[in-house]
C-alpha positions as CSV (number, residue, x, y, z in Angstrom):
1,X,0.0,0.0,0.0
2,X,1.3,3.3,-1.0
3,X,2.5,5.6,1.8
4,X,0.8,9.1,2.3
5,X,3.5,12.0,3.8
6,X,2.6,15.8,4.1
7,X,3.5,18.7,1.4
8,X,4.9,21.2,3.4
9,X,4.4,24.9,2.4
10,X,5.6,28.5,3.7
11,X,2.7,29.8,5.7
12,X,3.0,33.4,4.6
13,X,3.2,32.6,0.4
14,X,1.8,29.1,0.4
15,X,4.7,28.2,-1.8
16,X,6.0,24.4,-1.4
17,X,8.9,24.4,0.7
18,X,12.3,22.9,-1.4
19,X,15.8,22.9,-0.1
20,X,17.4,22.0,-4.0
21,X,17.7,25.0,-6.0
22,X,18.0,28.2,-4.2
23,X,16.2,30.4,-7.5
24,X,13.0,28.2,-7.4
25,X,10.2,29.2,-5.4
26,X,10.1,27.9,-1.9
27,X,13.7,27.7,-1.3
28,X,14.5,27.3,2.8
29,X,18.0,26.8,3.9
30,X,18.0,23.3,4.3
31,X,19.5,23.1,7.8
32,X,16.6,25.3,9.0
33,X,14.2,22.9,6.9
34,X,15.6,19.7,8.9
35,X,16.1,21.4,12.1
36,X,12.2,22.2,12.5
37,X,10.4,19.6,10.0
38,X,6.6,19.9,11.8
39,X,7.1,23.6,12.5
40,X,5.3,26.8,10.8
41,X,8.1,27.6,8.3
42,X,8.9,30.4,6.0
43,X,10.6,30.1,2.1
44,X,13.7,32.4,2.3
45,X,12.4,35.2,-0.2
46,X,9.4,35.6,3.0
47,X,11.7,35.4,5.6
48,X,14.1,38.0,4.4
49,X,11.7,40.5,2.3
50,X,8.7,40.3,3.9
51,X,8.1,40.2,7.6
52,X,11.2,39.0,9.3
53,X,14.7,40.6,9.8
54,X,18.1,38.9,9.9
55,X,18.8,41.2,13.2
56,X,17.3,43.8,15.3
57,X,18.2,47.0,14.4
58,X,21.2,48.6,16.1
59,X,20.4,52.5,17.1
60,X,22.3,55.0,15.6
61,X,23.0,58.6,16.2
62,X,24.5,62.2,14.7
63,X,28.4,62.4,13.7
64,X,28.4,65.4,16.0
65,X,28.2,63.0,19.1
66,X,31.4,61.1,17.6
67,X,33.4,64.6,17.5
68,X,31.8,65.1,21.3
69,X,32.6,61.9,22.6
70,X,36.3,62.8,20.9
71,X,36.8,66.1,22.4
72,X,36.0,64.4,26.0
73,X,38.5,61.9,25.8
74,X,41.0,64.5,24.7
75,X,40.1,66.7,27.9
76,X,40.1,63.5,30.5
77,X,36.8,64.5,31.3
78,X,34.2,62.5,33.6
79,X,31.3,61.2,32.0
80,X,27.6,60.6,33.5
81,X,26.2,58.2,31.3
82,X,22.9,58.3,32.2
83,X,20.4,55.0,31.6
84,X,16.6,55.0,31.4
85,X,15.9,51.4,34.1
86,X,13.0,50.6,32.5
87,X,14.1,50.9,28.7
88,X,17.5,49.7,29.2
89,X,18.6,48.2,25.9
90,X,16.7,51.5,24.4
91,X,19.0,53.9,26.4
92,X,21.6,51.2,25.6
93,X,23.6,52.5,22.5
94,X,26.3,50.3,21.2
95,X,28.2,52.9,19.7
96,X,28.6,55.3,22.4
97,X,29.7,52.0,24.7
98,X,32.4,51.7,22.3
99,X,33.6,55.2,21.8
100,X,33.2,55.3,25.7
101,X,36.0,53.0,26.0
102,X,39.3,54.6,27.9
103,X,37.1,57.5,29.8
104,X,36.3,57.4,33.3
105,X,32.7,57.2,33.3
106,X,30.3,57.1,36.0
107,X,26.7,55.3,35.6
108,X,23.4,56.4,36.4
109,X,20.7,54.4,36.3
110,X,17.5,56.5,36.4
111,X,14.0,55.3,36.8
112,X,13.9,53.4,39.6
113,X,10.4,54.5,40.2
114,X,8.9,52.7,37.3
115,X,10.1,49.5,37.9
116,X,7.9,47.2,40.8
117,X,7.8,48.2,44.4
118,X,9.8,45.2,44.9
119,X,12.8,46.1,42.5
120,X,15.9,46.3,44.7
121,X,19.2,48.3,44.3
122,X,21.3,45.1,44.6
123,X,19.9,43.0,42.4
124,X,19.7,46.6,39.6
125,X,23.0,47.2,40.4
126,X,23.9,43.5,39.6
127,X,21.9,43.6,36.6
128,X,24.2,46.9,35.2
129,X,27.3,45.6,36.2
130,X,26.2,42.4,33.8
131,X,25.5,44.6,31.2
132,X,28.1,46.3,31.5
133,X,31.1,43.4,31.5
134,X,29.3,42.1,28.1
135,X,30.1,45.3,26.7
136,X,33.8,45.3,28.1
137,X,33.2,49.0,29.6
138,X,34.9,49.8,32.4
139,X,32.9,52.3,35.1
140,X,33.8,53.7,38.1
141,X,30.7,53.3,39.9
142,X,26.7,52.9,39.2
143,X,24.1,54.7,41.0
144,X,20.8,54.0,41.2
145,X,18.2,57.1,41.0
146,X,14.8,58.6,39.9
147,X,13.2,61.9,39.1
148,X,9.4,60.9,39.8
149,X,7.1,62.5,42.1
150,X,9.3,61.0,44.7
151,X,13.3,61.5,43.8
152,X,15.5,59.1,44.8
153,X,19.5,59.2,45.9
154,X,20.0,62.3,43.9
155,X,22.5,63.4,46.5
156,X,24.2,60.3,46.3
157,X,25.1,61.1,42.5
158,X,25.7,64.8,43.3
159,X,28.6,63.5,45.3
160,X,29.4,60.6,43.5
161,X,29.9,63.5,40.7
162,X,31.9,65.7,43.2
163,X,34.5,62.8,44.3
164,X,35.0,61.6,40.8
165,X,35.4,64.6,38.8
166,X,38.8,64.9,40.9
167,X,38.9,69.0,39.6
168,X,38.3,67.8,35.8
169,X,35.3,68.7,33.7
170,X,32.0,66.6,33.5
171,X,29.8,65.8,30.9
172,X,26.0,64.3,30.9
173,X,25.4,61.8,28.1
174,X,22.3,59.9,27.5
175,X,19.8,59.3,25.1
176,X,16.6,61.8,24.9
177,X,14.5,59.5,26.9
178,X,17.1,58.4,29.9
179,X,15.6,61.5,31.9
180,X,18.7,62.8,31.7
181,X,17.4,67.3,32.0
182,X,14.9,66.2,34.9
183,X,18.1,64.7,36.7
184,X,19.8,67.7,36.2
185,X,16.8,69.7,37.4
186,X,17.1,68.0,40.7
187,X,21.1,68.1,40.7
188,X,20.4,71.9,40.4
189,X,18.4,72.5,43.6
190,X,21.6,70.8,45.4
191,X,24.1,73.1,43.6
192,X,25.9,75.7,45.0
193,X,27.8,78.4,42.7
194,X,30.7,79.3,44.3
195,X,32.7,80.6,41.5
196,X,32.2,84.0,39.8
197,X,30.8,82.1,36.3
198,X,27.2,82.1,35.5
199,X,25.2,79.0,34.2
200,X,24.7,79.6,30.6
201,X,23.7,78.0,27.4
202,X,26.8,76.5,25.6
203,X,27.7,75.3,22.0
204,X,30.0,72.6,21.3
205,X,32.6,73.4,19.6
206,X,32.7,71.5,15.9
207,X,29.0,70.5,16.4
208,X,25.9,71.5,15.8
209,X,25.1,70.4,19.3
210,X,24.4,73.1,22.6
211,X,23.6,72.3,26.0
212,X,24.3,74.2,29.8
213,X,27.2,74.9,31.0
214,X,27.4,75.0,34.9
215,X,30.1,75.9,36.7
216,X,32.0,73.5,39.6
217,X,35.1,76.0,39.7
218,X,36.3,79.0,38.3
219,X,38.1,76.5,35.8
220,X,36.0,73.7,35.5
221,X,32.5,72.6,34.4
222,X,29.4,70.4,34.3
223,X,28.0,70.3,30.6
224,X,24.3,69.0,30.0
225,X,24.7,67.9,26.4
226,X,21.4,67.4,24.2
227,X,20.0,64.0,24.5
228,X,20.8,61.5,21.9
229,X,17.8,60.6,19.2
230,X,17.3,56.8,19.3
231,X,15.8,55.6,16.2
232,X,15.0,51.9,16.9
233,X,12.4,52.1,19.7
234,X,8.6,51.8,19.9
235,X,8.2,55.6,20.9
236,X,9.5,56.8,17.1
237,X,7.0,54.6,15.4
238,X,3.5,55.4,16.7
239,X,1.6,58.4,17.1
240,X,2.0,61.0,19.8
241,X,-1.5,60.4,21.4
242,X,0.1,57.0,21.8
243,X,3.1,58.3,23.3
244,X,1.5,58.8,26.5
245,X,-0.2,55.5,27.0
246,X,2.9,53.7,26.5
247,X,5.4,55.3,28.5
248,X,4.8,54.6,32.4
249,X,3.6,56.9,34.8
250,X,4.1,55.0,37.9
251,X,5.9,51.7,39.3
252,X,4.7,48.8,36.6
253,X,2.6,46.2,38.2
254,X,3.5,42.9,36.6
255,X,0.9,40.6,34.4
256,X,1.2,36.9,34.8
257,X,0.1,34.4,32.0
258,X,1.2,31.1,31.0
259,X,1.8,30.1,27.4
260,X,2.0,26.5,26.1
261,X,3.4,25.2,22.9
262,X,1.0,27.6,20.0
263,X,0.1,29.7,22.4
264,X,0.9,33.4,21.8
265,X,0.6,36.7,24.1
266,X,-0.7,40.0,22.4
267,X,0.8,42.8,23.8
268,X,-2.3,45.5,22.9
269,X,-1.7,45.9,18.8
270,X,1.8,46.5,19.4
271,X,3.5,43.0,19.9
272,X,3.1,39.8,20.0
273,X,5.1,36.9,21.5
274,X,4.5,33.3,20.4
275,X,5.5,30.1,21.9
276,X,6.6,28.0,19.0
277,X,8.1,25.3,20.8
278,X,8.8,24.6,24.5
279,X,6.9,23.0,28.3
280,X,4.4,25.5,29.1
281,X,5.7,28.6,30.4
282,X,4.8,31.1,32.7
283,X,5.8,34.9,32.3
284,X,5.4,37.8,33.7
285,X,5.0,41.2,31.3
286,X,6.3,44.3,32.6
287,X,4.7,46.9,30.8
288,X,2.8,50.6,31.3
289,X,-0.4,49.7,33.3
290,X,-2.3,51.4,31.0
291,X,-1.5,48.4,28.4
292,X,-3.9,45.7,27.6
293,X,-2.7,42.2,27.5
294,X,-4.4,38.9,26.5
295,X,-3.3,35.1,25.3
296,X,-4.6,32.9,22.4
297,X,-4.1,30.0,20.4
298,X,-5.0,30.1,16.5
299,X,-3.4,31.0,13.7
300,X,-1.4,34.1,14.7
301,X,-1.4,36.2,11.9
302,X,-5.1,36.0,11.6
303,X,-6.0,36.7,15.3
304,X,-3.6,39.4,16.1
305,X,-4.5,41.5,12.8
306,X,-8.3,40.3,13.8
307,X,-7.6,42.1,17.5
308,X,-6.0,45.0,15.6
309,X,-8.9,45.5,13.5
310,X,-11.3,45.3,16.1
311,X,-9.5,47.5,18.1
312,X,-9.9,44.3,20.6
313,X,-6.9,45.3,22.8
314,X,-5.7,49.1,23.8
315,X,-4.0,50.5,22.5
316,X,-4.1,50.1,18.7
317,X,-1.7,52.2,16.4
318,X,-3.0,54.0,13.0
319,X,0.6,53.3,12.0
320,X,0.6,49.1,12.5
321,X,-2.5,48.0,10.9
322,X,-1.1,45.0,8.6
323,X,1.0,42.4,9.1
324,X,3.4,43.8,6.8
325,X,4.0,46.5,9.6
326,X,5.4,44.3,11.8
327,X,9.0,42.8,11.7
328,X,9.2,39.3,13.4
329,X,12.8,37.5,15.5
330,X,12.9,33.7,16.4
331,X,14.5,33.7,19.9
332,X,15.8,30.5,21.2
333,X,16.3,30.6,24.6
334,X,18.6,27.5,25.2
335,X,19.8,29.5,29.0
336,X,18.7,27.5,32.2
337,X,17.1,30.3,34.9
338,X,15.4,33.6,34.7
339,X,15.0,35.7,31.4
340,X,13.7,38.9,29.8
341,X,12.7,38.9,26.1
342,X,12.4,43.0,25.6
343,X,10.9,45.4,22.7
344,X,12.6,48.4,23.2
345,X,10.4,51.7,24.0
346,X,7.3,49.5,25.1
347,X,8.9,46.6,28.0
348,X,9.3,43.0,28.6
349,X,9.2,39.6,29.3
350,X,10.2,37.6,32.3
351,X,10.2,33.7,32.4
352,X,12.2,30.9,33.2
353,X,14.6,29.7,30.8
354,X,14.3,25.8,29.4
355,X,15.0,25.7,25.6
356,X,12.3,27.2,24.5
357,X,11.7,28.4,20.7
358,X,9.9,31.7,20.4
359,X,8.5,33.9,18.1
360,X,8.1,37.9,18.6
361,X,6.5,40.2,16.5
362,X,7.3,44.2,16.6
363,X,6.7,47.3,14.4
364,X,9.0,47.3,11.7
365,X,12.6,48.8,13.1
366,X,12.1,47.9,16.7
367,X,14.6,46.8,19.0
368,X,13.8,43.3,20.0
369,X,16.6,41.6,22.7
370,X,16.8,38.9,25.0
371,X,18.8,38.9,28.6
372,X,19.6,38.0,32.0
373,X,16.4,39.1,34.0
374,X,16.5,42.9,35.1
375,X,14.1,42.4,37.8
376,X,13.9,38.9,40.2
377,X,10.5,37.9,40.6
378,X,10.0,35.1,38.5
379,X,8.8,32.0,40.2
């Protein structure tokens, strides 16, 4: 008796999957073909041109912050790097970690307050120091603040500032959404000017850039320095209205669901994170209270543009209404223990590592990563 066996076909074009001749249609890369034979595969051509990326896209910034960074090194100056807690890898620019490399920089961490009640200083400070050794950059010390309605060891990083700057110069750095101007705010109502220089606005020379100049001595000063643009998170991509609901207003209380094997969590109509293959999984999402959250099985392309359309879960973007708006990332998480799977701009995931396959869907351009957890409280 003749022997029945399954045509398999890319699920986005419906073309049958080959691994012969890479300029037929339905060519896969044949160790992806074998490595996943009853998964929900893609042909190459839709893999690479139509919804999912090779990488996540790295965040770039202006040539004037190269000639900055430049000039600072050349002076010996101190930097405060400042970090945004909650949108770490956001904040996070690869670039500016390597041109940091041979200046004495001091770490803030700011934000504190949007992270759970629970969130310790240890455990962030561990988390940062991590971060910071896969990078190879060398600090002097991290400090942990925020700006909120409550502000938080801002007197421990005006001294910190003092006893490093050792009479040199100081610069803050940080990406426009790191809170960098509101921790100078605060740093302000600390300051005393004991010098006979005035703060004043300040141009940096062979940029475009300006920023305040403050005086610490009659010789020496602490330069704000314009916040750098970051082009790779959720924030860019939707519309202002939008802006608002996604960014946190107060400490994030976590949402707990459990996905199993075709299971996949929609993150409003922003996101959506699939379980492709894996035990069943709790997770925690760490996200703006104001977000909506909910799991289903199905076919996911048809029941997350279905919520989208619907306007199911809040919020909804004018700017992601088809599938084709959305980039999408396998992430195999082969670690043992706790870890985040984050969209940059909008938040993350927490669960417990045990070779799990998934699949994450994000606008088009957005940061997707996947690390140590930030924040224990996984169980």
């Amino acid at each position: 008796m003749g022997q029945l066996s399954r045509v398999q076909k890319c699920y986005h074009c419906g073309a049958i999957l080959q691994s012969d001749d890479p300029n037929k249609e339905g060519y896969i890369t044949p160790n992806i073909f074998n490595q996943f034979p009853d998964g929900l595969l893609l042909c190459n051509n839709c893999y690479k041109n139509e919804r999912f990326s090779n990488a996540p896209k790295e965040a770039s910034f202006d040539q004037d912050y190269v000639t900055l960074l430049e000039e600072i090194k050349r002076k010996n100056a101190l930097v405060v790097y400042t970090i945004d807690l909650f949108s770490f890898e956001g904040s996070f620019i690869s670039k500016i970690n390597t041109l940091l490399d041979g200046i004495d920089v001091l770490v803030v961490a700011n934000k504190k307050d949007l992270l759970p009640k629970d969130a310790n200083d240890e455990n962030l400070k561990n988390y940062v120091a991590h971060r910071l050794r896969l990078i190879k950059l060398s600090v002097l010390d991290v400090v942990i603040t925020s700006t909120g309605k409550q502000t938080y060891n801002i007197e421990e990083m005006y001294q910190k500032i003092l006893e490093h700057s050792k009479n040199r110069d100081v610069y803050f750095i940080g990406a426009s959404i790191s809170g960098k101007s509101a921790l100078i705010s605060e740093l302000l109502k600390l300051y005393q000017n004991n010098t006979n220089k005035m703060i004043v606005t300040y141009s940096f020379e062979g940029t475009s850039l300006r920023g305040f100049r403050i005086p610490l001595s009659n010789d020496h000063y602490l330069f704000e320095t314009p916040g750098t643009a970051i082009d790779n998170t959720l924030i860019g991509k939707v519309e202002k209205r939008l802006q608002n609901v996604i960014i946190p207003k107060k400490s994030i209380v976590p949402k707990k669901f459990s996905l199993t094997k075709g299971s996949f969590l929609m993150i409003g109509g922003l996101a959506c994170l699939e379980l492709v293959d894996g035990e069943k999984t709790p997770i925690k999402l760490f996200v703006a209270n104001t977000i909506e959250a909910k799991v289903k099985k199905g076919n996911v392309d048809k029941v997350f543009l279905s919520n989208i359309k619907k306007g199911s879960l809040k919020p909804v973007s004018e700017n992601l209404v088809d599938l084709k708006d959305f980039d999408a990332y396998d992430i195999e998480v082969k670690e043992q223990g706790e870890r985040d799977i984050g969209i940059a701009g909008l938040g993350w995931v927490s669960l417990i590592g045990n070779n799990q396959l998934f699949r994450i869907y994000v606008p088009k351009g957005v940061y997707v990563y996947t690390t140590r957890s930030k924040v224990k409280n996984v169980k």
